[in-house]
LOMIPA-449029 format. One line per 4 residues: number of its first residue (from 0); for each residue z, x, y of C-alpha. Coordinates in Angstrom, 2 decimals. Layout:
// residues N
NUM = Z X Y  ... .
//
This chain:
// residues 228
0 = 36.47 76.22 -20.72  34.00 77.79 -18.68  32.18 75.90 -16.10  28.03 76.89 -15.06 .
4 = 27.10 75.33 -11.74  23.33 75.10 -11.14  22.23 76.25 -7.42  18.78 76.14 -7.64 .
8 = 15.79 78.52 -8.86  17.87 81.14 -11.27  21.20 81.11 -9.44  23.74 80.19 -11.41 .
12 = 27.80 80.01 -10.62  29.91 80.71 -13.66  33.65 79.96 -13.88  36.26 81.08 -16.49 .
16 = 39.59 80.70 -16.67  40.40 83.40 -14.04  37.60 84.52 -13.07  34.31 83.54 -11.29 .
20 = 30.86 85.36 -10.47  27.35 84.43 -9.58  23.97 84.98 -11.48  20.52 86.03 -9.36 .
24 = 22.04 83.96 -5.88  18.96 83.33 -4.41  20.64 80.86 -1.65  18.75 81.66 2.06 .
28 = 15.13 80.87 2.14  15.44 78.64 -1.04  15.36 75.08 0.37  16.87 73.79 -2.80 .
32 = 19.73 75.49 -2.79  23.01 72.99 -2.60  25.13 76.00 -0.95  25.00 78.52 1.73 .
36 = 25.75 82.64 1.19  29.09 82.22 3.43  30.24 79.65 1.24  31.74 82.10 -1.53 .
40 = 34.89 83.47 -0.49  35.76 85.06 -3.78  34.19 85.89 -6.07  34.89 88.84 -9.11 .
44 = 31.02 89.85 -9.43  27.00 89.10 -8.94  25.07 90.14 -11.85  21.23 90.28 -10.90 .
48 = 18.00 90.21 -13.74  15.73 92.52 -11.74  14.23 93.43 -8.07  12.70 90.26 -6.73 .
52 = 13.90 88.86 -3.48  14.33 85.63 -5.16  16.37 87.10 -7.79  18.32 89.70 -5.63 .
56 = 18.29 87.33 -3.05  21.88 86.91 -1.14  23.63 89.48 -3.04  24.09 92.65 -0.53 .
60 = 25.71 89.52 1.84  27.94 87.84 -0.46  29.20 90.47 -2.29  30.63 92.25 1.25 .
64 = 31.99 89.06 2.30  33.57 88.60 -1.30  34.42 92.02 -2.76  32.26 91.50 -5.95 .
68 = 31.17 94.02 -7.82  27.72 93.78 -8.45  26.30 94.55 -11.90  22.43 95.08 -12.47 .
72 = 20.20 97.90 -13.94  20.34 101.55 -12.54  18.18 101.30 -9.84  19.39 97.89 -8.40 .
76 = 22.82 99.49 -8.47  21.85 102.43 -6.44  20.16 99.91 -3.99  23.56 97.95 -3.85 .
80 = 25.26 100.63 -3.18  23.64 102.32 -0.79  23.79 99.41 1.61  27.49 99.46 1.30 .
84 = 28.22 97.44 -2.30  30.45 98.58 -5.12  28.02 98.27 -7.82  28.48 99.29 -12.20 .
88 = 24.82 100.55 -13.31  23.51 99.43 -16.85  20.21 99.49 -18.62  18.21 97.61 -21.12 .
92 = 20.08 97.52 -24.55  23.23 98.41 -22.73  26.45 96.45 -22.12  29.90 97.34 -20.51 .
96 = 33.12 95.31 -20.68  34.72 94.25 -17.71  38.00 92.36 -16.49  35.46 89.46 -16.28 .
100 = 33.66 89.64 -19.82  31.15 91.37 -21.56  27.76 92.10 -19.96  24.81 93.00 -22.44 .
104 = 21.33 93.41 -20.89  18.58 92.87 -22.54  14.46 93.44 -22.28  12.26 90.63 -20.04 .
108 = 8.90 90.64 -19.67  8.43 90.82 -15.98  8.40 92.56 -12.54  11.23 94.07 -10.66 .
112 = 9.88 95.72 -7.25  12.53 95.16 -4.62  12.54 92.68 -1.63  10.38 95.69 0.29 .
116 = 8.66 96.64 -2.76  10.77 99.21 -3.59  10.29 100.24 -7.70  13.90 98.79 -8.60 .
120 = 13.80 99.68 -12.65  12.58 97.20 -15.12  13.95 93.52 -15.27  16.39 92.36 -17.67 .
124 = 17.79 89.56 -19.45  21.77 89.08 -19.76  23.94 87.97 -22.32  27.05 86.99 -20.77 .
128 = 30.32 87.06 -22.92  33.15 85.04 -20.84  36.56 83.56 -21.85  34.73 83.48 -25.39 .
132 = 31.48 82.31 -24.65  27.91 83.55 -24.60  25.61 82.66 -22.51  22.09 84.10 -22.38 .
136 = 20.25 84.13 -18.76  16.52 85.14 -19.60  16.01 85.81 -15.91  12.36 85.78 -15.36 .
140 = 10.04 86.42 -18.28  7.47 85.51 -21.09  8.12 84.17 -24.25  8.81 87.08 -26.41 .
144 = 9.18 87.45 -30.21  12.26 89.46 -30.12  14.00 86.78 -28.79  15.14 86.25 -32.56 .
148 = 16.82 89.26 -32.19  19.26 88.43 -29.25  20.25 85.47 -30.98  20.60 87.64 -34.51 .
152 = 22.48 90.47 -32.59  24.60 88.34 -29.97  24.80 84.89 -31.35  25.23 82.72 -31.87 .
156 = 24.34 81.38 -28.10  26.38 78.54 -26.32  23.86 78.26 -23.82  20.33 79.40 -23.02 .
160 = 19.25 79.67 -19.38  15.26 79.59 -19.54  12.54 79.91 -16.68  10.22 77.05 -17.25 .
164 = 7.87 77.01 -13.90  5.13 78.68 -15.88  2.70 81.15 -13.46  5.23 83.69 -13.14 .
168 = 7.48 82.98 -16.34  7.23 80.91 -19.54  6.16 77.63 -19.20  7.70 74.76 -20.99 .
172 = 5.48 75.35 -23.95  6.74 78.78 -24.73  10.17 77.96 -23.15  10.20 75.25 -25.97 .
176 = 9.11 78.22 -28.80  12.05 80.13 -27.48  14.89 77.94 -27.68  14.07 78.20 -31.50 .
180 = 14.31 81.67 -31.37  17.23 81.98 -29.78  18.90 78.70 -31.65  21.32 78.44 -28.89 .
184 = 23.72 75.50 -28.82  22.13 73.77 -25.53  19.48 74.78 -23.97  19.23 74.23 -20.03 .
188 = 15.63 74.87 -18.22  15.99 76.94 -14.65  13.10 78.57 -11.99  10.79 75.24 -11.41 .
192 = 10.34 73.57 -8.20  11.13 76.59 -5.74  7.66 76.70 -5.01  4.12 75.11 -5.15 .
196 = 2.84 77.22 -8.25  5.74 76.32 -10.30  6.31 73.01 -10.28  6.60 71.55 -13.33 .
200 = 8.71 68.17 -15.31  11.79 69.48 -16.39  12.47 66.41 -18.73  9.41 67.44 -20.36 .
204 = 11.08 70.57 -21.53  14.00 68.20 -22.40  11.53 66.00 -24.24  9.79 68.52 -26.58 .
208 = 13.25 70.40 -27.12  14.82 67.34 -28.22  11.64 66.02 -30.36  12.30 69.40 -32.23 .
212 = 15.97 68.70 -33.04  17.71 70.75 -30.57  20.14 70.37 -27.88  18.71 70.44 -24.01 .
216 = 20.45 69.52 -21.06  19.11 68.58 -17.25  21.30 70.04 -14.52  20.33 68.83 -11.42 .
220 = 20.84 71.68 -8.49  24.50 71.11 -7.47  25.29 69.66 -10.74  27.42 71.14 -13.63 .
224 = 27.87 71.94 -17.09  30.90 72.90 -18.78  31.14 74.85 -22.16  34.36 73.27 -23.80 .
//
């Protein structure tokens, strides 16, 4: 079994059999956040989509207090790591197996200049292999075509993990188009609320993914949802 725990925005806690590690752990400054950075005391690695400080977030923190290796492009590595991290570089299309799982990243349509607007590479999506399941975080992006091909070339998908705030990401309507692209078991909807500009229904995601014959799921922040 492998458990995702929902902390608000794009962080996401993911637990395996043995292992655990954190997704984007945007935790201080996010008022929705259930948990605070010291509350990890172990944890076996952070894996971060791109450069924003609400992606990127707690991770330089958590990972010293924890020992995680973090895991993000090139240029988010060399960031890590030069403020005292152990960090594993990858780029878009590439993936690495660790004691953990596999980690694939793939493209997103988005930003990625760092928390002092440092050029920190281009943002990613991740497919997340894990005690034999795959889970795809989208991190923050549009609603792209080739979406079809992470499900062809990865799938099939227990779980999507899809921004749904609109503004800076998909809204629901494309975040609806992509969970038939991707034709992943359950679909969960993530980055809504944080702020003013993307606040948005989440059950209406539920609604129109549901209407279409597919699986969606709510998790409230705090809340979690285990892959059996």
């Amino acid at each position: 079994m492998v458990n995702l725990r929902f902390h608000g925005h794009s962080c996401w806690e993911i637990e395996g059999k043995s292992h655990r590690l954190l997704i984007d752990p945007f935790i201080t400054g996010n008022q929705l956040s259930d948990v605070k950075a010291d509350s990890f005391k172990k944890l076996d690695a952070i894996l971060i989509t791109h450069g924003h400080a609400d992606h990127v977030g707690d991770s330089i923190e958590i990972a010293k207090n924890t020992g995680a290796l973090i895991v993000s492009n090139y240029e988010i590595a060399n960031y890590c790591m030069k403020r005292g991290c152990t960090a594993h570089p990858l780029h878009i299309g590439g993936g690495n197996t660790f004691p953990f799982g596999h980690v694939k990243l793939t493209i997103a349509h988005h930003g990625s200049t760092g928390p002092g607007g440092e050029a920190l590479g281009n943002p990613a999506g991740i497919v997340l292999t894990m005690d034999g399941k795959k889970i795809y975080h989208a991190g923050d992006t549009a609603l792209f075509l080739d979406m079809k091909l992470i499900a062809e070339m990865y799938g099939p998908l227990d779980v999507a993990l899809l921004p749904i705030g609109d503004n800076f990401t998909m809204g629901i309507k494309e975040a609806v188009k992509a969970t038939e692209f991707l034709d992943a078991k359950i679909n969960i909807p993530m980055h809504y609320d944080t702020f003013p500009y993307i606040e948005v229904d989440p059950k209406d995601f539920i609604e129109k993914v549901e209407a279409q014959s597919r699986k969606a799921k709510l998790v409230a922040v705090g809340e979690s949802y285990s892959l059996e």
